[in-house]
C-alpha positions as CSV (number, residue, x, y, z in Angstrom):
1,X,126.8,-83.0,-42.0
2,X,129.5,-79.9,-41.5
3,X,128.0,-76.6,-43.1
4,X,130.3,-76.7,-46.1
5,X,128.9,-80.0,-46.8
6,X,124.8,-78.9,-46.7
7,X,126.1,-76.3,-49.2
8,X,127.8,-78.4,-51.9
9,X,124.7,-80.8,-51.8
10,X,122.2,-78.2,-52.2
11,X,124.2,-76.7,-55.2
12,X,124.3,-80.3,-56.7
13,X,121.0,-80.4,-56.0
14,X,120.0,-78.0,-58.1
15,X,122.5,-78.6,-60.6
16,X,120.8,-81.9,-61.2
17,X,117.9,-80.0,-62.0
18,X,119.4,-78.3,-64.7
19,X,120.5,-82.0,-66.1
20,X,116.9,-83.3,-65.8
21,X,115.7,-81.0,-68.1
22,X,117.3,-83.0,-70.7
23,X,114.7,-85.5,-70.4
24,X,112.8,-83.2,-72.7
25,X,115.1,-83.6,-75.3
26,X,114.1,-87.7,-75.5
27,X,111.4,-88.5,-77.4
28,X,108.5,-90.2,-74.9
29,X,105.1,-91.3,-75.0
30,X,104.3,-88.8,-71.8
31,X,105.9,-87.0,-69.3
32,X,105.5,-86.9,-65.7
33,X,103.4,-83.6,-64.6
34,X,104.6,-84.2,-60.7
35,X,108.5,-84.5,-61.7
36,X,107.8,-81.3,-64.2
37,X,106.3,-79.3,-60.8
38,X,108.7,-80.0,-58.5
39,X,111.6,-79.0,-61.1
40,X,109.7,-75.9,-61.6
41,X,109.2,-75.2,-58.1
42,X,113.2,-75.6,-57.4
43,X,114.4,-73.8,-60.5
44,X,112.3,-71.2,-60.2
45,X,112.5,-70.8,-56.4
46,X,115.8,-71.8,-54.9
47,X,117.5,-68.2,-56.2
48,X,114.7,-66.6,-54.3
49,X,115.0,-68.0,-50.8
50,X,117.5,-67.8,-48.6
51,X,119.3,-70.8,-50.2
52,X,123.2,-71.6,-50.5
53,X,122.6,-70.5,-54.5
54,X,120.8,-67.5,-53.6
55,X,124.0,-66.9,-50.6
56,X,126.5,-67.4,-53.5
57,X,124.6,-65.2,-56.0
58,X,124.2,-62.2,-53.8
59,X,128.0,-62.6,-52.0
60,X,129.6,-61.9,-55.7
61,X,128.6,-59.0,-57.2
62,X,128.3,-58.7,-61.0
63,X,128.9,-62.1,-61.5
64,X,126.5,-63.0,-59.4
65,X,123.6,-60.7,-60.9
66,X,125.1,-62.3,-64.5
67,X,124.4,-65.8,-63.0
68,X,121.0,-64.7,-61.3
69,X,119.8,-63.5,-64.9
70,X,120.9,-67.0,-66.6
71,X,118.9,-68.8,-64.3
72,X,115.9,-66.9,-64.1
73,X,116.0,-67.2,-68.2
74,X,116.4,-70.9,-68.3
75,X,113.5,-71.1,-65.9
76,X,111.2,-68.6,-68.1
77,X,112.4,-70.4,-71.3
78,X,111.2,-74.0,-69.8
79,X,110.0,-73.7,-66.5
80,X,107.3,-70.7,-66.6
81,X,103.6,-70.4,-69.1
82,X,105.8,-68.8,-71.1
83,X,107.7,-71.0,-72.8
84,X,107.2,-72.6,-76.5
85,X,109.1,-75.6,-75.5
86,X,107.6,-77.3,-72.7
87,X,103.8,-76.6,-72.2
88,X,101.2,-78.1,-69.5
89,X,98.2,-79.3,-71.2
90,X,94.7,-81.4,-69.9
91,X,96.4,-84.2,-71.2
92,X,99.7,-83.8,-69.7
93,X,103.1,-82.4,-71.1
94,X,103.9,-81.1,-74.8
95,X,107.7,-80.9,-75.7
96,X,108.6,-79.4,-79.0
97,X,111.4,-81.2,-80.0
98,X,111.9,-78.6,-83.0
99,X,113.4,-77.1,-80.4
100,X,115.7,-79.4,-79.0
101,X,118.9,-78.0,-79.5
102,X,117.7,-74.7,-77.4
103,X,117.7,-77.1,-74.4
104,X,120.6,-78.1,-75.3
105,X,122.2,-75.0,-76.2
106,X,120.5,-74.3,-72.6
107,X,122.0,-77.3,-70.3
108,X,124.9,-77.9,-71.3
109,X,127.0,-74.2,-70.4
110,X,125.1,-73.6,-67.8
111,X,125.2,-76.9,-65.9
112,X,129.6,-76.4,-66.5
113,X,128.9,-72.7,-64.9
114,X,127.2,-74.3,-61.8
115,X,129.8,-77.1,-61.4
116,X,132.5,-74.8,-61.7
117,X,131.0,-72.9,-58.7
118,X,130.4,-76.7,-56.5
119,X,134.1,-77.2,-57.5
120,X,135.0,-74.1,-55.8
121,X,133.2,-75.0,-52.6
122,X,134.7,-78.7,-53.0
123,X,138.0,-76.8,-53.0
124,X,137.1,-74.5,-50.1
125,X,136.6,-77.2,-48.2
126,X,139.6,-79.5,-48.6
127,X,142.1,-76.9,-48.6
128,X,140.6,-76.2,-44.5
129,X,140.3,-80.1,-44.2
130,X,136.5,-79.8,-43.4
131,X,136.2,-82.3,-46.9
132,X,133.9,-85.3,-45.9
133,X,134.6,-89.0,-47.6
134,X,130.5,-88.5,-48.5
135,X,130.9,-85.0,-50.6
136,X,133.8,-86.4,-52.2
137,X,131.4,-89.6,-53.6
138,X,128.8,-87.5,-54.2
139,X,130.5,-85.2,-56.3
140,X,132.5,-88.2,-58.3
141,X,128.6,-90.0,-58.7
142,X,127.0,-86.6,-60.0
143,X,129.8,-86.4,-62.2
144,X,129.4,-89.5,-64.0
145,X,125.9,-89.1,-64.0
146,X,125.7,-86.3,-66.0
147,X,128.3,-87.3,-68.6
148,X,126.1,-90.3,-68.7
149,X,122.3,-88.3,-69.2
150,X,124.2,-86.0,-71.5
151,X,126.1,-87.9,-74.3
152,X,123.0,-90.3,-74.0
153,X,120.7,-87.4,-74.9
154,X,122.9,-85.5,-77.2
155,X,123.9,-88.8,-79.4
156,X,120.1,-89.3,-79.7
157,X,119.9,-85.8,-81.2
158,X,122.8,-86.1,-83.4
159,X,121.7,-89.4,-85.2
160,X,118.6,-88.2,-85.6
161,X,119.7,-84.8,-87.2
162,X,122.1,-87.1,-89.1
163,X,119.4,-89.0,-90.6
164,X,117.5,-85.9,-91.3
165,X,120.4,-84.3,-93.1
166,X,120.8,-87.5,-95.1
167,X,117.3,-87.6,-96.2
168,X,117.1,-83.6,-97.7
169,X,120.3,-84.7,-99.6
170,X,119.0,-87.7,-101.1
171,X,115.6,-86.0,-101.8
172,X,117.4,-83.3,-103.2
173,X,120.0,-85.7,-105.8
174,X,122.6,-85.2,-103.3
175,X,122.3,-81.3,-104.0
176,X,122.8,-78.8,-100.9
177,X,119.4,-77.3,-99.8
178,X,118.5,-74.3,-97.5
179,X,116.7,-77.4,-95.5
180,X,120.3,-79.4,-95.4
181,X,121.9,-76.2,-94.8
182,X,119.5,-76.0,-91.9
183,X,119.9,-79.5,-90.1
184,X,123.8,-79.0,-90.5
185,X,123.6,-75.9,-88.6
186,X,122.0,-77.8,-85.9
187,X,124.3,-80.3,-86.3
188,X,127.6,-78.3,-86.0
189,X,126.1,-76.8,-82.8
190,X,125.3,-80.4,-81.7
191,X,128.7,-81.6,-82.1
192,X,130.1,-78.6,-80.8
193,X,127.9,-79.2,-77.3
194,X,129.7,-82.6,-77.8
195,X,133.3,-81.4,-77.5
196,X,132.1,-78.9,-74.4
197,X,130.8,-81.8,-72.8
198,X,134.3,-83.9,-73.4
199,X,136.6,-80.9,-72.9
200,X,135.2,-80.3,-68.8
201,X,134.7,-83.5,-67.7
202,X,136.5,-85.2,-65.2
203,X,135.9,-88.8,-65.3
204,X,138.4,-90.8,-67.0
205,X,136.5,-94.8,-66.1
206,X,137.5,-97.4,-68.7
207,X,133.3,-97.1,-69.0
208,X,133.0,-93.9,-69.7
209,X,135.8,-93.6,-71.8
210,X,134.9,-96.7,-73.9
211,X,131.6,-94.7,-74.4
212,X,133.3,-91.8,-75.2
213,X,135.4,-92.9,-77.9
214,X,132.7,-94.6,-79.8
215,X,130.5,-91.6,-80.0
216,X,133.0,-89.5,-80.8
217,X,134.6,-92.1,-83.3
218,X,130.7,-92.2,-85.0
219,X,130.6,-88.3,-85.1
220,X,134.0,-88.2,-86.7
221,X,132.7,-90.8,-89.4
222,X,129.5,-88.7,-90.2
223,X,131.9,-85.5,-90.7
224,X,133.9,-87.5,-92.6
225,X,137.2,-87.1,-90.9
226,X,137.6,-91.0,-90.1
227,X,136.4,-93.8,-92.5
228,X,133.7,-96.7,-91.6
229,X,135.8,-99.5,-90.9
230,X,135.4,-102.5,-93.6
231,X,132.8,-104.6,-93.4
232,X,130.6,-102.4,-91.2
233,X,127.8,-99.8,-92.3
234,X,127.0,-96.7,-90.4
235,X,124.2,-97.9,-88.7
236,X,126.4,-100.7,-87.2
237,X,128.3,-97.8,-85.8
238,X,125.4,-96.1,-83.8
239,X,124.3,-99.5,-82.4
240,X,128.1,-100.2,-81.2
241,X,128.0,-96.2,-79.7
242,X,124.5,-96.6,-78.0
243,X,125.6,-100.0,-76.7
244,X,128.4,-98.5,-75.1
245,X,126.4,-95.2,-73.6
246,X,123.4,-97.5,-72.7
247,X,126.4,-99.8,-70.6
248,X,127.6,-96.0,-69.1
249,X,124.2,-94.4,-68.6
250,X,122.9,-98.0,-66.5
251,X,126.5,-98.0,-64.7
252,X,126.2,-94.3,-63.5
253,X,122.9,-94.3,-62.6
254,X,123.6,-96.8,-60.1
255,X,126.2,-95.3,-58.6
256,X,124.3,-92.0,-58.5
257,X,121.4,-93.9,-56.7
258,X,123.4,-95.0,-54.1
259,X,124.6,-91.7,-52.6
260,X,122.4,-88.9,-54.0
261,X,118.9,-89.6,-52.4
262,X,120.8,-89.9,-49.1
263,X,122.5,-87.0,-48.9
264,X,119.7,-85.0,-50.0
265,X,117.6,-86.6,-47.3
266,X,120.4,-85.5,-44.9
267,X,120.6,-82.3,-46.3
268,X,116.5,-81.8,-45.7
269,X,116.9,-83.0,-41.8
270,X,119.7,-81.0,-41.0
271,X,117.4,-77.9,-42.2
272,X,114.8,-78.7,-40.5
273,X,116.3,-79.4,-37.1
274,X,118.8,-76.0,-37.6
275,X,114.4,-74.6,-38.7
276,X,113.4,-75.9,-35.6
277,X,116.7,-74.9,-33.5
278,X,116.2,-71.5,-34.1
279,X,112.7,-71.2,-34.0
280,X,113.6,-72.6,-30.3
281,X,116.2,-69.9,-29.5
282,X,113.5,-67.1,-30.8
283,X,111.1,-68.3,-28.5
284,X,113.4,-68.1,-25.9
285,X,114.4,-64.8,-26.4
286,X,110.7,-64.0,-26.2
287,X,110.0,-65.1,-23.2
288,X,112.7,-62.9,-21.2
């Protein structure tokens, strides 16, 4: 694996540990303390090592420290004993999903920041033909993936808010409420994430696209800007729109499977032999 390539894995890498939070936003029985750990441990310690992240960070100046401060935040805010959203207990995990949209809010910008910067490198690499057929599947696979985790988690939130929103009006005769006004906050944000998420990819699958639409066709039916077509109720339009993620999300997955663990194995044995290599050369050098 060329140089350029160990670089754009290990910033996918830990872009897909920005994605993973979303699991947080899913309502679970329990959450896995291991998967929580090593998250933490890469979040939290991949801009302090020497790592490509950490290179790219330092190498660009304001930027950079404007990046480093984003990161280090998103690992306080979910990552660290201080956060109100994720908390370690005896019994395991506790998510407040009150807080859902923060994660959101959260993921979302800066997982576009970080590909924007992997996209550079991708770039970088073509334009001085050291591109390999692997990066180029990698990054397509991670791609998908994401699009997939995302619009499965956010059109869980959304639904749910929906439903919410629906249940202060009816309580309330239909009336507007500071509790409606509340969830329809949230919701604008939401849907707003929604368009972010739509507006930057770069997948354009018949899947994908097919799952696409009908989320965006049901959000555009709860804001009433497109009608429920005859015969159907609302709820026949979130079970035709999960359908269609649920087909997208098992799809990408698989692809994502195929190619991610590999490279990232690669990626660990090409350190530890360069480790090894120069821990060889030092001793060497020693010896004269």
């Amino acid at each position: 694996m060329q140089n350029i390539s160990r670089v754009i894995v290990s910033l996918v890498y830990y872009n897909s540990l920005v994605r993973d939070t979303l699991e947080y936003t899913l309502v679970k029985p329990t959450y896995e303390v291991p998967f929580y750990d090593f998250k933490q441990n890469g979040i939290v310690n991949e801009i302090k090592l020497e790592t490509p992240l950490k290179v790219f960070i330092d190498k660009n100046g304001e930027k950079g420290e404007e990046l480093k401060k984003k990161l280090e935040k998103f690992g306080e805010d979910f990552y660290s004993e201080k956060s109100t959203v994720i908390k370690k207990a005896l019994d395991g995990l506790r998510v407040d999903h009150a807080q859902n949209v923060k994660i959101f809010e959260s993921v979302v910008p800066l997982h576009e920041e970080l590909n924007s910067i992997i996209k550079l490198h991708v770039g970088y690499a073509e334009q001085n033909k050291m591109l390999e057929p692997d990066i180029v599947a990698l990054k397509g696979a991670d791609e998908r993936y994401y699009r997939a985790v995302v619009m499965l988690s956010l059109s869980g939130e959304i639904f749910r808010q929906f439903d919410e929103y629906n249940k202060a009006r009816k309580e309330a005769n239909g009336e507007l409420t500071p509790a409606s006004n509340f969830i329809q906050q949230d919701l604008n944000t939401l849907v707003g994430l929604l368009g972010t998420v739509r507006q930057y990819a770069e997948c354009n699958d018949e899947t994908y696209i097919a799952a696409l639409d009908a989320l965006w066709n049901a959000v555009e039916m709860m804001n009433g800007k497109r009608q429920v077509p005859t015969g159907k109720t609302f709820g026949d339009i979130i079970n035709e729109s999960n359908t269609k993620i649920a087909t997208f999300v098992s799809d990408a997955e698989a692809g994502w499977k195929e190619i991610y663990p590999r490279m990232v194995n690669e990626l660990v044995e090409d350190n530890k032999k360069a480790k090894e290599a120069a821990e060889a050369g030092s001793k060497v050098v020693e010896s004269k």
